[in-house]
N, C-alpha and C positions, 0 to 999 in steps of 0.2 A: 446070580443075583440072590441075596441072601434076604431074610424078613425082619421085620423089626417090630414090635407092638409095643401096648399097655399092658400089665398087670397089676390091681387093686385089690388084690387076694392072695393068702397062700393057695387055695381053691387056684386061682386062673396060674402060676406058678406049675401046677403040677401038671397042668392040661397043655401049658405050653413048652412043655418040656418033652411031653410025649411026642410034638409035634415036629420033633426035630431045630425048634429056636434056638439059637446059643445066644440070645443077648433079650433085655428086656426095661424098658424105659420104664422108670420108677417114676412117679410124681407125687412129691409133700407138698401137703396143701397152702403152706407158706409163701411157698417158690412156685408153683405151675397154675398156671388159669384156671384147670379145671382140675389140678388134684386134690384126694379127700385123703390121704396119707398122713397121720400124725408123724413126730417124732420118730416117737417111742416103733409104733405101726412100720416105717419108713425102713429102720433099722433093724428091726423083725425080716422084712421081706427082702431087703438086700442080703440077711447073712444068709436064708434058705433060698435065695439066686445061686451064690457061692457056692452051694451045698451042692447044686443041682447043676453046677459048671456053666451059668448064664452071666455074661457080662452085666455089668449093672450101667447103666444110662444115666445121669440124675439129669431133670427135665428142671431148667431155671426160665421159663419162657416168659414171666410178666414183664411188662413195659413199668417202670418207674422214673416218679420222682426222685429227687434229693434224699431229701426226709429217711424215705422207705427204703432207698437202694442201700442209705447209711445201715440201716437198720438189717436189711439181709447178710450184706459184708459180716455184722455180728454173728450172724444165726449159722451161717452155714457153716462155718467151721466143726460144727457138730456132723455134717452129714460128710464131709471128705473123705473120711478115712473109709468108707463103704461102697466106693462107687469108684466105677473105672474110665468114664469119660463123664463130659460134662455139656448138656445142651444148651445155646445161650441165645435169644432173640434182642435182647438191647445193648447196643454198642456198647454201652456203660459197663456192662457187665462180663462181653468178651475182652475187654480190657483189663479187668480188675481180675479175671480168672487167666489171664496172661502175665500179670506183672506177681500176682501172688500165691500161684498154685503154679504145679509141673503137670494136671491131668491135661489129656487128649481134649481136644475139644469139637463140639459138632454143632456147627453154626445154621438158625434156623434162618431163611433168608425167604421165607414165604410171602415176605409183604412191602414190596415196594422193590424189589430188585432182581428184574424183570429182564438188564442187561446184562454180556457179559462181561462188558468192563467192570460195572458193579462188581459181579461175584468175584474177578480176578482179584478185586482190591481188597475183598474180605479175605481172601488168601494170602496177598501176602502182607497185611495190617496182623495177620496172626503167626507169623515168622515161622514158618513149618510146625505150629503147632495143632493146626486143624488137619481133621482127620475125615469131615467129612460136609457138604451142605445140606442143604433140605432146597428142594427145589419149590417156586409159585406151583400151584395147581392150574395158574389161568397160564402156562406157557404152551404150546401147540408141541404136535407131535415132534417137528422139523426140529421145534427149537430145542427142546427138552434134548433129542441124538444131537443136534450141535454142539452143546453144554459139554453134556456128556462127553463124548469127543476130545474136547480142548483145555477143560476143566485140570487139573494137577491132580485132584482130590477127587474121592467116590463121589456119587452125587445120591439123595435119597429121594422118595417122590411117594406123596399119597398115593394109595391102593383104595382103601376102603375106610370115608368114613363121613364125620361132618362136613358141611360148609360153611365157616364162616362168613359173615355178609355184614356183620357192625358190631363194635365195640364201643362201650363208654364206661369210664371209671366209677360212673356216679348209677347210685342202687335207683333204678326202674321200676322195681316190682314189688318191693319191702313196705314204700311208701301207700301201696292201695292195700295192703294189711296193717299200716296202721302202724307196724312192728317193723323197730329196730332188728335187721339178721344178727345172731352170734359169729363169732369167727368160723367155728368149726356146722354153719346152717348153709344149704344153700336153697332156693328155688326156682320153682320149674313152672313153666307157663308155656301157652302157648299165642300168637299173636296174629292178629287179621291186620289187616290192609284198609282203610278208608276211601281212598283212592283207588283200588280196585279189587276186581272178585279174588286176592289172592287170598288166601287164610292158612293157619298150620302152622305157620314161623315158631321153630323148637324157642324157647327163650329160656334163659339162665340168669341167676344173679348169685354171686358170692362175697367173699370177702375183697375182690378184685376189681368188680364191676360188674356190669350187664353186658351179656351176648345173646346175637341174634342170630341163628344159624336159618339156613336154606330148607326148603320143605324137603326137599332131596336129596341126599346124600354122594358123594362121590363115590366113583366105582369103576374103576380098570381092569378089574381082574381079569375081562376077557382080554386085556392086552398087556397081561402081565407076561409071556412070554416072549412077545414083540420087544418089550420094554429091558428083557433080560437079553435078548439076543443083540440088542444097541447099546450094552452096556452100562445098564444101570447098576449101580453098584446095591440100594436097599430099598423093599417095597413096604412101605409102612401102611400095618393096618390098625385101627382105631375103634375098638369097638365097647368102648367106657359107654355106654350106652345102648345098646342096643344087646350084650353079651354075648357071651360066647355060644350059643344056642348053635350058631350055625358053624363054627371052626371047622367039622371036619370037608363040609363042601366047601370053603373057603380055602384050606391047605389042598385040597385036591384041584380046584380049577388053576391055582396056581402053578400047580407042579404038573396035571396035566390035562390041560383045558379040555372039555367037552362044552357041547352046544347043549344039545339037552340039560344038562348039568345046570349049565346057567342060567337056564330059564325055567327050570325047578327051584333055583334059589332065586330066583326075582321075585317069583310068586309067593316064597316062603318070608324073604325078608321083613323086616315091618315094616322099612319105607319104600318110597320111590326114588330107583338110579339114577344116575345122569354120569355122562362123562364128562363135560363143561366143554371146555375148549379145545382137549385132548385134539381132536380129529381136523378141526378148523377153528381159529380163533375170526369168531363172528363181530366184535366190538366194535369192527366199522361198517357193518353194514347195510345200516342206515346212512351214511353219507351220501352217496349216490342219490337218494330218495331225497336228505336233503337241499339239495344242488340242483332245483328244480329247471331241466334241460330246457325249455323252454323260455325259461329265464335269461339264460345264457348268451346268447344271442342278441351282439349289441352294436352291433355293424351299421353301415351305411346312414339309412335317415334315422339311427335313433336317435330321441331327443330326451328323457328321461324317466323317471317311475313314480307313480302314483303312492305318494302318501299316506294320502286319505281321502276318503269317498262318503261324505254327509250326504243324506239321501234329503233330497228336494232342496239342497241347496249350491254343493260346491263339489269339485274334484281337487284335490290338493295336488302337485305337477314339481317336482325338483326338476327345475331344467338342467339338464349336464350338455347339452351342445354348445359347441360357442356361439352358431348362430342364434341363439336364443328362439322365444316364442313370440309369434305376431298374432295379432288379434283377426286374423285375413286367414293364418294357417288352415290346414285340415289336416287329422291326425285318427291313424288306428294306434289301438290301444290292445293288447294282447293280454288277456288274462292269463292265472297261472295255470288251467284247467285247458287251456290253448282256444279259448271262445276269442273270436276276433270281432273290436266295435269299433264302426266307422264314427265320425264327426267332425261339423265343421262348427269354431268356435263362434259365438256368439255375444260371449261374456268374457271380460279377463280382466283382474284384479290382482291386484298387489296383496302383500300381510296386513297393511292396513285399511284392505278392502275401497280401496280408490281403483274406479275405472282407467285401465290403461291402453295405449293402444301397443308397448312393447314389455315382453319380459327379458332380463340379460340371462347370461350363465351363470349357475352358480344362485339364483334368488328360487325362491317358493312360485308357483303362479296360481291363482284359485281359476276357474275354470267351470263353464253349467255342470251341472250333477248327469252323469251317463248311467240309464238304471243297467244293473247290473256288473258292475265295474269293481273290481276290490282293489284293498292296498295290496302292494307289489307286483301291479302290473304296470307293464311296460310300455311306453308311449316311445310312437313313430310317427315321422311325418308321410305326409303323404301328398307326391310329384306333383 
């Protein structure tokens, strides 16, 4: 398993070259969400890649319009001749680097493609030209060695870095200063929660949009071994943010894990880890809890579920049995907390609140108020 990063510096250039990287994802602020690389800057640090024997990456990752996409196609012709493959996240774009260029291409597939038919089809929509994906970060251990596995092409996979959690084109944070951003501005904020005690949200705006990243950052390094023994082809780490402060425990837990190690670097990092989904993908595990068991249960004398419950006046009753409701019946009622209420009816009205002495299937029946009763519980006859 070989490494992959960012460099934003001839500075982070020579550092990661001691570190044994032979390749190094370039980002111009034009083309990447979050690079700050001019031109001029771009083509500086690609020819002292070269120099330094590191493959050069160029990272085209924005999502585009028409308008703008028109407008890249112009631009980058300037940066081809310096770079040795090409990273591409909008369809738009691995097309247009397929019909108009011969470089390699490395398809980012982070978001929204989840299965492996998907990624099979990004394989072969790029006719043997792709040379590598970029795997979700919310894929589980199982799936990521499946991929892996069956995959044609290497596959890559976050190590260490951001979380993305929302994206929007339209500038967020420019408008509470009042000030229009320059191309080359960007800002940094941080962002709480209304809704709840969550606070810290990293937020970004540039010339691309606003991002919201995760209070915590992602982090497998303790399972960068595991992940290379199942065939991961590259571990990408990300550290435009946070710096290289910590590289060499980061090159070392990679290459050769320690415990200690890693919980020296926990404590040193400046955020908090998480590995997400790596271990178990949790997403549905509230279902269950939704599907209240209780509820469930619709056998024998059910007769339907409680709509609504106006206190001191009515129980609202969808009857679903065919034999309908009689004003004679007597009926438990099963809340959803599993409290059981006996009664015998007394009252029973129609929707236009006319006394009746039948309800059919299929109608509403209003019914005396049962204190303590809520909507969704379940009404039973009773022999």
């Amino acid at each position: 398993m070989k490494l992959t990063t960012y460099a934003s510096s001839l500075h982070d250039l020579s550092l990661l070259k001691d570190k044994k990287i032979d390749e190094v994802i370039l980002a111009a602020r034009s083309f990447s969400r979050f690079g700050k690389l001019s031109h001029s800057e771009f083509i500086q640090m690609a020819k002292r890649s070269k120099e330094l024997g590191l493959r050069v990456l160029f990272e085209w990752d924005i999502l585009m319009t028409e308008d703008v996409f028109e407008t890249k196609v112009k631009e980058i012709s300037d940066y081809l001749p310096s770079v040795d493959a090409i990273r591409v996240q909008d369809p738009g774009a691995l097309w247009w680097v397929l019909e108009n260029t011969k470089c390699p291409i490395q398809f980012i597939a982070e978001n929204g493609n989840h299965n492996l038919k998907a990624l099979e089809g990004w394989i072969d929509i790029a006719q043997g030209r792709l040379e590598r994906l970029v795997l979700s970060i919310e894929l589980p251990k199982a799936t990521i060695q499946e991929y892996v596995e069956k995959l044609s092409v290497p596959c890559e996979l976050l190590g260490l870095g951001r979380i993305l959690l929302f994206y929007t084109p339209r500038s967020l944070l420019s408008p509470l200063n009042g000030e229009k951003l320059a191309l080359n501005e960007e800002l940094a904020a941080l962002g709480e929660s209304e809704e709840s005690p969550h606070k810290g949200f990293p937020l970004v705006e540039n010339q691309h949009g606003t991002f919201m990243f995760h209070i915590k950052e992602f982090c497998l390094l303790d399972y960068a071994k595991e992940l290379s023994e199942m065939g991961l082809g590259y571990f990408r780490i990300d550290q435009r943010w946070a710096g290289w402060e910590h590289l060499d425990l980061i090159t070392n837990l990679i290459m050769d894990y320690n415990e200690f190690q890693f919980e020296s670097f926990k404590q040193q990092y400046p955020q908090e880890l998480m590995r997400g989904f790596y271990l178990v993908n949790k997403t549905d595990v509230l279902f269950p809890k939704l599907k209240n068991a209780r509820l469930q249960h619709r056998e024998g004398n059910y007769l339907g579920e409680v709509l609504e419950a106006e206190k001191s006046s009515h129980l609202a009753i969808m009857v679903k049995n065919p034999n309908g409701l009689n004003v004679s019946d007597k009926l438990k009622i099963l809340h959803p907390k599993g409290e059981i209420f006996e009664t015998k009816i007394f009252s029973l009205r129609n929707l236009s609140l006319k006394e009746v002495e039948f309800i059919p299937s299929g109608d509403v029946a209003l019914i005396q108020f049962v204190g303590g009763v809520w909507v969704k519980s379940q009404v039973f006859y009773i022999d």
